[in-house]
N, C-alpha and C positions, 0 to 999 in steps of 0.2 A: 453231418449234412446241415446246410444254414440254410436257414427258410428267406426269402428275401423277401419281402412286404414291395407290391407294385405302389406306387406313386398315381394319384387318384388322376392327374393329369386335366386334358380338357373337356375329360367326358362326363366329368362330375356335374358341367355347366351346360349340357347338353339339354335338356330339362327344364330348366331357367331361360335358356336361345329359346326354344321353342314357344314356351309361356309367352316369354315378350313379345315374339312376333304375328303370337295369335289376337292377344290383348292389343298392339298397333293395329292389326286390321278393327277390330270392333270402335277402337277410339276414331277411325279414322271415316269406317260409317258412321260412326255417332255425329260426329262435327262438320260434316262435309257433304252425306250423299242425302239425298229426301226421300224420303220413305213414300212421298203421293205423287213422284215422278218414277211413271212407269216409261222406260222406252219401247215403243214398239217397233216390231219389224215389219208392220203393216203400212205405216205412214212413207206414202210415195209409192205406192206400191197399187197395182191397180188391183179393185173390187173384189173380193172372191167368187165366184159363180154360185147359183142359187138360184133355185125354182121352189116355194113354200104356195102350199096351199093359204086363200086368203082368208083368214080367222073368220070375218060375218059371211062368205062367200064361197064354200068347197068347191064351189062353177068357176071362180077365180083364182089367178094365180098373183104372187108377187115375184119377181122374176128380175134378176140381175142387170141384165142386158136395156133395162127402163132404167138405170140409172146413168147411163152415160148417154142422155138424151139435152146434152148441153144445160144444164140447168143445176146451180150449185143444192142438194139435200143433206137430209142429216136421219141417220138410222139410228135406232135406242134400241136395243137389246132389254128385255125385262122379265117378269116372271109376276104371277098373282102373290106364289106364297115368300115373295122378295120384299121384306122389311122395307131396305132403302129404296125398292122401287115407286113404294107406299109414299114415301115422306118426298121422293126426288118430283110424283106425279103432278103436284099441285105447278114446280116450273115449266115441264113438257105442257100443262094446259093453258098457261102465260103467252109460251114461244107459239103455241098457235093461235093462240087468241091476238096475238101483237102481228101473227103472218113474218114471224123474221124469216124463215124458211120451212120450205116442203119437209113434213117431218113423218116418215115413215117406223112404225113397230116389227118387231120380232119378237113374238113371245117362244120363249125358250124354256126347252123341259118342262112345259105345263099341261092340263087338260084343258081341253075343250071349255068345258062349261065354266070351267076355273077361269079361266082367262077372259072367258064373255061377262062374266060375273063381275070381275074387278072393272072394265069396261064402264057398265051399267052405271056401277055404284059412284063410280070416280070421274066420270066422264072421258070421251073418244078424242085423245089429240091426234091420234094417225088418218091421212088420207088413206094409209091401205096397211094391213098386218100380218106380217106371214105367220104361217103358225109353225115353229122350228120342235115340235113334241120331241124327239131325240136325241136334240142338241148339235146335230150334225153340221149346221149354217154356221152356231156360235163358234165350236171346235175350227172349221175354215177360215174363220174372222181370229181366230186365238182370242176372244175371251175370257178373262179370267174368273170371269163368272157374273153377275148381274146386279145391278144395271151397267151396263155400259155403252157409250154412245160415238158414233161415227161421224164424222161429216166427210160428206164425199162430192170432189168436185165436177166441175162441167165433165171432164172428159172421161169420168168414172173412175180417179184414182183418190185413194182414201190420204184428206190432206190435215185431220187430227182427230185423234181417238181421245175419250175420254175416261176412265176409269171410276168406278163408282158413283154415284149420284152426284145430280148437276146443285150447282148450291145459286142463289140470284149473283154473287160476284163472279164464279164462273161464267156463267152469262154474258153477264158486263166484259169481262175483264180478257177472256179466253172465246169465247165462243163468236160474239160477234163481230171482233177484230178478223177474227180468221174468214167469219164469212163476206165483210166486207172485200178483205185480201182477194178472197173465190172469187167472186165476182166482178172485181178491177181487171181480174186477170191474171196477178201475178203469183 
């Protein structure tokens, strides 16, 4: 009886196929995709519904339906115990102090006192703040977590989302072009 030895064929390289093609995906994010370009599936997309009790005002509400009252805003997403929402604050107090636009808060997953607290110490750039304790508004808006900032136009559809803290060139560069756009109309 002859033993007959199989021939390794091309499955020897099956191993090595798969390597290379996992190693092309990673080169091919490395070189090409941006790790601080988030896309969303919110932009163009109208508002998500929301009723939030209003942080200084438990008699008041902040309410979805006050956004598409013709008039271009911008919503921040934050939290008290949110690092970057710490260092992002000092621009949210610029943008209102300059009046670029109506700029509405959501504090998210926080307490009460916690969130009046940081208010206090850092000063109020929101005309009005829901208080989102559960996280339930954020989850609706897909947040990836905090800060994160909306602009929303006249007719109440969300026309660019920001991800992570605002920096002064965001500002300049992103922010105000788009709100000029809002309000041109186009």
């Amino acid at each position: 009886m002859s033993v007959r030895a199989e021939s390794p064929g091309l499955g020897r390289f099956l191993p090595l196929a798969i390597f290379a093609v996992i190693a092309a995906g990673f080169l091919y994010a490395l070189l090409y995709l941006n790790p601080k370009q988030v896309i969303s599936g919110r932009i163009g997309s109208e508002l998500p519904s929301f009723d939030l009790v209003e942080l200084h005002d438990p008699d008041k509400r902040v309410i979805s339906t006050e956004f598409a009252a013709g008039e271009v805003r911008l919503i921040n997403f934050w939290a008290s115990w949110c690092g970057p929402c710490r260092a992002e604050h000092p621009i949210l107090m610029d943008i209102a102090k300059r009046n670029l636009v109506p700029l509405y808060g959501i504090d998210y997953k926080d307490g009460l006192s916690n969130a009046t607290g940081f208010l206090d110490e850092l000063g109020d750039p929101y005309l009005a703040v829901g208080f989102d304790g559960p996280g339930r508004t954020g989850i609706d808006f897909g947040i990836s977590g905090v800060p994160e900032t909306f602009l929303i136009g006249k007719d109440g559809t969300v026309l660019l989302q920001h991800i992570g803290p605002l920096r002064p060139e965001d500002v300049t560069n992103k922010l105000i072009p788009a709100i000029e756009k809002a309000r041109a109309g186009s």
